[in-house]
C-alpha positions, 0 to 999 in steps of 0.5 A, spaced: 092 528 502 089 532 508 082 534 507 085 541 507 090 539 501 084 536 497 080 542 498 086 547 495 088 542 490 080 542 488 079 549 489 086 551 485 083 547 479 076 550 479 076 557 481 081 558 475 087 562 481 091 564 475 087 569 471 087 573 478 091 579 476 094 586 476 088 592 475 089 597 471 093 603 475 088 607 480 086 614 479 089 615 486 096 614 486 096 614 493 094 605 492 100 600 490 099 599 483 107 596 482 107 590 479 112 586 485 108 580 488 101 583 487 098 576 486 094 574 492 098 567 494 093 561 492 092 557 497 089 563 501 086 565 496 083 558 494 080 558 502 077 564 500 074 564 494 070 556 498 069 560 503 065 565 498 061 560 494 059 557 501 056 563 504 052 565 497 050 557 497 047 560 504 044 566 502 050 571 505 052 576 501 049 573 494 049 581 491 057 581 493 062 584 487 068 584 491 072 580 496 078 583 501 082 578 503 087 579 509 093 574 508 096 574 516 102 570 514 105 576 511 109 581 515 105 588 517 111 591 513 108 588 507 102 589 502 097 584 505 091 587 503 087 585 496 081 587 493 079 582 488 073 584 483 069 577 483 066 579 477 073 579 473 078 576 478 082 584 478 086 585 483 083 592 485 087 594 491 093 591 494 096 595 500 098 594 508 094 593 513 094 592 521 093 587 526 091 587 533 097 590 538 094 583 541 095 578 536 104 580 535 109 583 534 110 585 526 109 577 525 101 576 527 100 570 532 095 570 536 088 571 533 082 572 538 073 573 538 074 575 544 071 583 547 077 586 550 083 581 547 085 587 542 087 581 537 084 581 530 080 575 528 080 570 522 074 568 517 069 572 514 065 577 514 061 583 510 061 588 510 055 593 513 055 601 514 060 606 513 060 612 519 064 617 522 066 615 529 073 616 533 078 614 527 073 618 522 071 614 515 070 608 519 065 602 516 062 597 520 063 589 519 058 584 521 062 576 522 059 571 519 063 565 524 060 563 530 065 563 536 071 565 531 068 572 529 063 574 530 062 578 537 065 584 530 061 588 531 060 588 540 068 589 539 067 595 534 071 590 529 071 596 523 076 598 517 078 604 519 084 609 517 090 610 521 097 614 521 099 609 525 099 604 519 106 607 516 110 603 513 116 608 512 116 610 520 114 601 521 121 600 518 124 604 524 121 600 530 121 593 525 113 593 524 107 597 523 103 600 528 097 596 531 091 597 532 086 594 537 083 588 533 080 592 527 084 591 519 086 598 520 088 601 513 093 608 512 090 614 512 091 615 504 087 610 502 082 609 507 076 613 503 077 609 495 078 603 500 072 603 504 068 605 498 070 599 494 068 594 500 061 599 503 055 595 503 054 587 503 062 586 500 066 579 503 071 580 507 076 574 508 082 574 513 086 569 513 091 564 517 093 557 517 091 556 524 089 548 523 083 549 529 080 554 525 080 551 518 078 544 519 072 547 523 069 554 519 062 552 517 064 555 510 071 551 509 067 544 510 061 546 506 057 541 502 049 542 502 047 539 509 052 546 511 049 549 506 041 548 509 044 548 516 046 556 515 038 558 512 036 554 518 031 549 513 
């Protein structure tokens, strides 16, 4: 069994995956509240939810309610978005996302902590400030991965709404529109989404590039990781 085997059989056991379900419908209808695959997939939601409980064990967002998580596996054209309730394991919002105009095509591939890359980046991040910038309601994310995202904010890495991210007009040219590395969100949704994850929330984006897994400090976090990351 690979160390990333041990970690997700572990994990799928102690974090009690199959209690993450469907919230009750939101006020706004413009937020997908079908009941079709809105579950996150395990094993992504397994890392993330490690990665969470590592970072907290080191003092990052331990005042966090909420986790976004971005699975990359899934197509542009698919719901790939979820917001989970920590507290409760609820599925708050599920909904479509944007990757990077350099990280593919509707199938996303590349991934990259690089200025000037136009790539999305994988990891964690919290959530900061929400501010009016060029794609309006946008919110500020900080990357808490050394090398792998955290040049976030030099990069202007933010969630933001965009028209672009339409997947009825995406289903003409076979994928959504991209962005230049930030998990842009349609512009119906950006306002309830940004509010739920403003202020300290995690974000988690997801990918099984073998690189990253085996190295991400907060995928291999035990309590020497741990007092590394308070710098004790």
């Amino acid at each position: 069994m690979t160390r990333v085997s041990a970690i997700l059989s572990s994990l799928l056991l102690c974090v009690g995956v199959s209690r993450f379900g469907i919230a009750p419908a939101s006020a706004d209808s413009s937020i997908r509240t079908s009941s079709e695959n809105v579950s996150p997939p395990a094993d992504a939601l397994a890392l993330a939810l490690e990665s969470v409980r590592c970072a907290q064990s080191a003092g990052h967002g331990r005042k966090a309610s909420r986790l976004a998580l971005i699975d990359y596996r899934v197509p542009s054209l698919q719901e790939r978005l979820w917001i989970i309730d920590l507290a409760t394991g609820r599925i708050v919002f599920r909904d479509h996302v944007a990757h990077g105009r350099g990280t593919g095509e509707n199938l996303a591939q590349h991934f990259s902590n690089k200025p000037g890359s136009h790539q999305s980046s994988l990891g964690l991040f919290l959530t900061n400030e929400i501010y009016q910038g060029r794609n309006g309601y946008s919110l500020r994310m900080d990357g808490l991965e050394p090398g792998v995202n955290d040049q976030a904010r030099e990069r202007a890495i933010v969630m933001h709404g965009a028209s672009y991210v339409d997947p009825i007009g995406g289903k003409t040219r076979g994928r959504l529109g991209r962005s230049w590395g930030c998990p842009a969100v349609r512009t119906e949704v950006a306002h309830p989404i940004i509010d739920a994850l403003a202020g300290g929330q995690f974000l988690f984006a997801y990918y099984p590039d073998e690189t990253w897994v085996s190295s991400s400090r907060f995928l291999q976090c035990d309590d020497r990781v741990a007092r590394r990351e308070r710098g004790s």
